[in-house]
N, C-alpha and C positions, 0 to 999 in steps of 0.2 A: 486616485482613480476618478476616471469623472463620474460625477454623479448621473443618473442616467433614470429617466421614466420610463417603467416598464407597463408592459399590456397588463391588465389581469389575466390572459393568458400563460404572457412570457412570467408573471408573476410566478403563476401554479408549476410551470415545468421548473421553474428554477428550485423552488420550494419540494419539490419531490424527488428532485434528483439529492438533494442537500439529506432528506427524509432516510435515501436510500444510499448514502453513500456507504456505508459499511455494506451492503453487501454488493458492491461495483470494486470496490476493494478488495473484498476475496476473491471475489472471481479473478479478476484481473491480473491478481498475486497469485489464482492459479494457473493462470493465462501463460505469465511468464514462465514459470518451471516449464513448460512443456515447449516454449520459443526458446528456452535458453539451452536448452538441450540438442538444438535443431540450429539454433546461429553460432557465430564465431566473428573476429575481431570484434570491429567499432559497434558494428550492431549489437552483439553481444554489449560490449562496456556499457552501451547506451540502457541496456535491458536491464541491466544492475543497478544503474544509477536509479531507474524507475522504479526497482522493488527495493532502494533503501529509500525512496522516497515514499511510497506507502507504509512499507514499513515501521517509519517515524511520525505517519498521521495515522498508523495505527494505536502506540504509543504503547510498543510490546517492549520488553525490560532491555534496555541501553547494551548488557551483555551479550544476548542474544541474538540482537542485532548485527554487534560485532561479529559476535562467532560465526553468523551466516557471511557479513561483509566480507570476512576476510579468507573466508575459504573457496569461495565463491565457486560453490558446488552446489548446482542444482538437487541435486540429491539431499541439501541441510534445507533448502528452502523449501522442497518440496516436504521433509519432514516439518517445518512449521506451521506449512499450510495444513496439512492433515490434524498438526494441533489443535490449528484455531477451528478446523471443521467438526472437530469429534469435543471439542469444548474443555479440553484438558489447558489452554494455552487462552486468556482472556485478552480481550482488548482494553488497551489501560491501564494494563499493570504493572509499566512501567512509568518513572517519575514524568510528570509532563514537563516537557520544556517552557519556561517562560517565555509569551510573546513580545518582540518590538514593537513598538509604538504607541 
C-alpha cells in the first residue's frame, strides 16, 4: 500500500471511523437481513458474501458462521443479529484467524 500523508483532519475521520467500527458492523449486518429478504440472484450472492465477510471481522465461533453460510436464510442471520443486540452472542468468541504478513 502506498504510504500516504494524511490531513490531521483525514487523520481524525479515519481514526473514528476505525473507533466505531463495531457498531458500522451491526448495523450493517442488520442492513443486510432485511436486503436479503427483498433481493434474489447475484445481488443476493453478493449480500452473503458481505455478511460472511463481517461476519469473520466479527470473529463470532467458526461454527456458527457456517451454520448461517450455509443455510443462507435470512431468518438464521437475522437471529444472530438479535444475539449480538441483546448480548447473549459476543464478539470474539470465536478463535481469531492468524494474519499474513
Amino acid at each position: 500500500m502506498a504510504d500516504r500523508n494524511y490531513s490531521p483532519h483525514q487523520q481524525k475521520v479515519i481514526k473514528r471511523y476505525y473507533d466505531n467500527r463495531d457498531a458500522i458492523d451491526d448495523q450493517r449486518l442488520a442492513e443486510l437481513v432485511t436486503n436479503l429478504y427483498l433481493a434474489s440472484g447475484k445481488k443476493q450472492a453478493k449480500m452473503w458474501e458481505t455478511a460472511q465477510k463481517i461476519l469473520d471481522r466479527m470473529e463470532l465461533p467458526e461454527s456458527r458462521v457456517k451454520h448461517v453460510m450455509d443455510s443462507k436464510d435470512p431468518a438464521v442471520l437475522a437471529k444472530v443479529v438479535e444475539e449480538l443486540q441483546n448480548g447473549k452472542l459476543k464478539r470474539g468468541s470465536g478463535k481469531k484467524k492468524p494474519q499474513a504478513g
